[in-house]
C-alpha positions in Angstrom: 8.1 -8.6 6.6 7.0 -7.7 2.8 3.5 -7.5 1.9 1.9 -9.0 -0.5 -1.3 -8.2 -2.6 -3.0 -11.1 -4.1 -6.2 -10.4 -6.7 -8.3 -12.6 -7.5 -11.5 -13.4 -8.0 -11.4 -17.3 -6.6 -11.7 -17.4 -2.9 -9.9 -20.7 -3.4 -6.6 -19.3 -4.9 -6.6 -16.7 -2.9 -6.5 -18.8 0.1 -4.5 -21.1 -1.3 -1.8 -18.2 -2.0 -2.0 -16.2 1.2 -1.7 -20.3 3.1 1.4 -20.9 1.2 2.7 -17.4 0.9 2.2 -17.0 5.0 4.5 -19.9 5.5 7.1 -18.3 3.1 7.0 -15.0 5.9 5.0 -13.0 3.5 2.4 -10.6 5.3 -0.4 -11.1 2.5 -3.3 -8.9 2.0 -6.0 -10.1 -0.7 -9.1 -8.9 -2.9 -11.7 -10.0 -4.7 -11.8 -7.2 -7.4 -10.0 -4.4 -9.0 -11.6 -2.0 -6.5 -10.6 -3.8 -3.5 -7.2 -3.8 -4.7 -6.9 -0.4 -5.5 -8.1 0.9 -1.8 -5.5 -1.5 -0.8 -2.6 -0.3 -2.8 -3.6 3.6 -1.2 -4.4 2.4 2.2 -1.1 -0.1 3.4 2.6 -0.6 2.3 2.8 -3.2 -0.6 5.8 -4.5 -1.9 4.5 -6.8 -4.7 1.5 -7.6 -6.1 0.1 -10.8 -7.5 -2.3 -10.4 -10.5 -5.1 -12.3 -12.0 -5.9 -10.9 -15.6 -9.6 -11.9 -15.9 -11.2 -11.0 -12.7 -15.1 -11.2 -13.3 -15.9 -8.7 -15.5 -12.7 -6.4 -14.7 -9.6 -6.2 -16.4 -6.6 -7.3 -14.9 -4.9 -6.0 -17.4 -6.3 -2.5 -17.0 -5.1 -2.2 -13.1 -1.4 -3.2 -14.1 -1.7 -0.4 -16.5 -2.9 1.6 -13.3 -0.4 0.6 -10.8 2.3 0.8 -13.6 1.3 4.6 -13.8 1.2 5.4 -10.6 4.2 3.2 -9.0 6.2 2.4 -11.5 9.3 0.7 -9.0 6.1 -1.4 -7.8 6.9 -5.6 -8.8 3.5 -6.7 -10.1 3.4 -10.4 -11.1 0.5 -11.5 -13.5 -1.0 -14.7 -12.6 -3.3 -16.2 -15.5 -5.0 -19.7 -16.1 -4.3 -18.9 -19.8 -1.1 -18.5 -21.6 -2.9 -16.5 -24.4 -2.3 -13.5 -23.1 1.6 -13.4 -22.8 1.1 -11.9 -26.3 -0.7 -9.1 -25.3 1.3 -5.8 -25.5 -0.1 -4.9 -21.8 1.0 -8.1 -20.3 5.1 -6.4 -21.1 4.8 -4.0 -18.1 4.3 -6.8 -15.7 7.6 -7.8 -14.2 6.6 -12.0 -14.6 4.2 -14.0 -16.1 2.9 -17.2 -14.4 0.6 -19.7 -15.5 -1.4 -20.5 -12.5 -0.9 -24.0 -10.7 -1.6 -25.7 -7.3 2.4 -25.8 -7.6 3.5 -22.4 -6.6 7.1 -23.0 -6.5 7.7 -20.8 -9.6 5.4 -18.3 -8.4 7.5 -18.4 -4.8 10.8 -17.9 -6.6 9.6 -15.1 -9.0 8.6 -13.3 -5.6 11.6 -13.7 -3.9 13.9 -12.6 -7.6 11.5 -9.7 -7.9 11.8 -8.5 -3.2 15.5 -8.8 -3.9 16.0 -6.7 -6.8 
């Protein structure tokens, strides 16, 4: 069963995606904050992450460059309320970009594109 690592700093969302994600056979972990996410990524087996850019006052952003560095074959999928930052040079390494919605379907296929690649 993949695992998946949700960030985010709404406990909503991340309820909402670990509900919906659960009932796609995901196994999903989630955090809160950068830090959370990073003990995660060295403690258990993940096979994809899910990404908020603006987490509090931490950088989304910063931790794909991070887990980019470290494990580059790992599928990270930003997940922003705001569009804006598709531009930004740093948003590139991300494998997808999704604008966030209480519709996940395009967030459910980009998962299952990005476990079967």
């Amino acid at each position: 069963m993949p695992r998946i690592l949700v960030v985010d700093d709404e406990p909503g969302i991340r309820m909402l995606y670990a509900a919906e994600l659960e009932d796609e056979g995901y196994e999903v972990v989630s955090s809160e904050n950068c830090r959370e996410a990073a003990i995660a990524l060295e403690s258990q087996q993940i096979d994809l992450v899910v990404l908020d850019i603006q987490i509090k006052q931490e950088s989304g952003l910063e931790m794909l460059q991070e887990i980019v560095k470290e494990r580059s074959n790992l599928p990270v999928i930003l997940c922003s309320a705001y569009n804006c930052y598709k531009d930004d040079f740093s948003s590139w390494l991300a494998d997808a970009y999704i604008i966030k919605s209480s519709d996940l379907t395009e967030l459910k296929s980009e998962i299952r594109r990005l476990l079967a690649a």
